[in-house]
N, C-alpha and C positions, 0 to 999 in steps of 0.2 A: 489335532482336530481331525487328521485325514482318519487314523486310527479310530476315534468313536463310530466314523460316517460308514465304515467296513465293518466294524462291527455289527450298527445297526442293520445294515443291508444285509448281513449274514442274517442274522437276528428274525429280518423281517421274510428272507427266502425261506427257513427253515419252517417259521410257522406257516405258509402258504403251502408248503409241502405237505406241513403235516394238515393241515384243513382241507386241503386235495383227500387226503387218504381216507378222512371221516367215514364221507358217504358210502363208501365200496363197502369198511365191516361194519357199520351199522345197516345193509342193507341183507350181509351176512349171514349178522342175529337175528336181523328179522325172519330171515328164510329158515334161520335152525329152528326159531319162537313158534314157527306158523306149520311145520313138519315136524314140531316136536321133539326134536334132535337134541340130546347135551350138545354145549359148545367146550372146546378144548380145555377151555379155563377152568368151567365145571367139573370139569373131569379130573383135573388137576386136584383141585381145592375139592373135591369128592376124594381123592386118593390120598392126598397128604394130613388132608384134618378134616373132616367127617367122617372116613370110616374109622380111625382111631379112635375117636371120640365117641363113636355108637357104638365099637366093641367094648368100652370101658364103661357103656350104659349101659350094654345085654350083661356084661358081669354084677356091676350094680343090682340090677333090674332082677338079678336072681336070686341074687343074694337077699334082697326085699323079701323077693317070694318067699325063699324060703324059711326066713324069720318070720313073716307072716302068715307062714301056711296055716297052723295051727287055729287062729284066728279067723281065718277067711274058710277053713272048713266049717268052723262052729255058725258061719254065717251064712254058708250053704253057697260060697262067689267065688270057688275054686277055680274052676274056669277062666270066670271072666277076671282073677285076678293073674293067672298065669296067661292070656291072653295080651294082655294093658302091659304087665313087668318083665315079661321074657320075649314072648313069640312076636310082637311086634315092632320091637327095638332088632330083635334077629334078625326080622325081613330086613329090615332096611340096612342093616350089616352086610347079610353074606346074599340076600336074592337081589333087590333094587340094582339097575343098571349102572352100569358108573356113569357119576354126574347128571343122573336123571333126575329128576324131581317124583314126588309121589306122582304126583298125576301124571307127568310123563309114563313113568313107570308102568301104572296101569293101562294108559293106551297102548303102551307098547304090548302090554299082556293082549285088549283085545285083538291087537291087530295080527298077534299069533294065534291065536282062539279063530279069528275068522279064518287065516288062509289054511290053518288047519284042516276047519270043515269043508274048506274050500275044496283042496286036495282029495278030502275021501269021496 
């Protein structure tokens, strides 16, 4: 009986520890959410399987193209097919920040775009 009663007590300090710890990284992400910031995990899960998966989609995505070139010229939508099948899955391959989200991403462009102008 002593044994269950240590247990539980172990049991019941460890989740008070960990329900202690909540608020501090959910306060965190909130700050990374609200500055825009990738958070570390993003980052991660951006490096180990999303950019693999988006270079195996700009190969794809070219391959498209190129079996449909023929077809998308007769259509006059070369462009905006080589736009949609290649250059778009690329950005987000080799330019998009690690762990950024699209919209991060662009904020992050303007906020270089302004201190840019800012600077000259």
């Amino acid at each position: 009986m002593e044994s269950i009663q240590r247990r539980l007590l172990a049991l019941l300090v460890s989740l008070m520890v960990g329900v202690a710890s909540v608020p501090a990284s959910a306060e965190e992400n909130l700050d990374d959410q609200v500055n825009n910031r990738p958070t570390a995990t993003a980052m991660l899960g951006d490096a180990i399987l999303a950019r693999p998966l988006l270079l195996v989609l700009t190969a794809g995505g070219t391959a498209v193209f190129l079996a449909s070139l023929p077809f998308s010229a007769l259509g006059g939508n070369v462009t905006e097919a080589g736009k949609m099948l290649v250059v778009g899955p690329a950005k987000q391959t080799f330019v998009r920040c690690l762990g950024c989200t699209a919209i991060q991403h662009e904020w992050r462009d303007k906020q270089v775009a302004g201190s840019e102008t800012a600077s000259n």
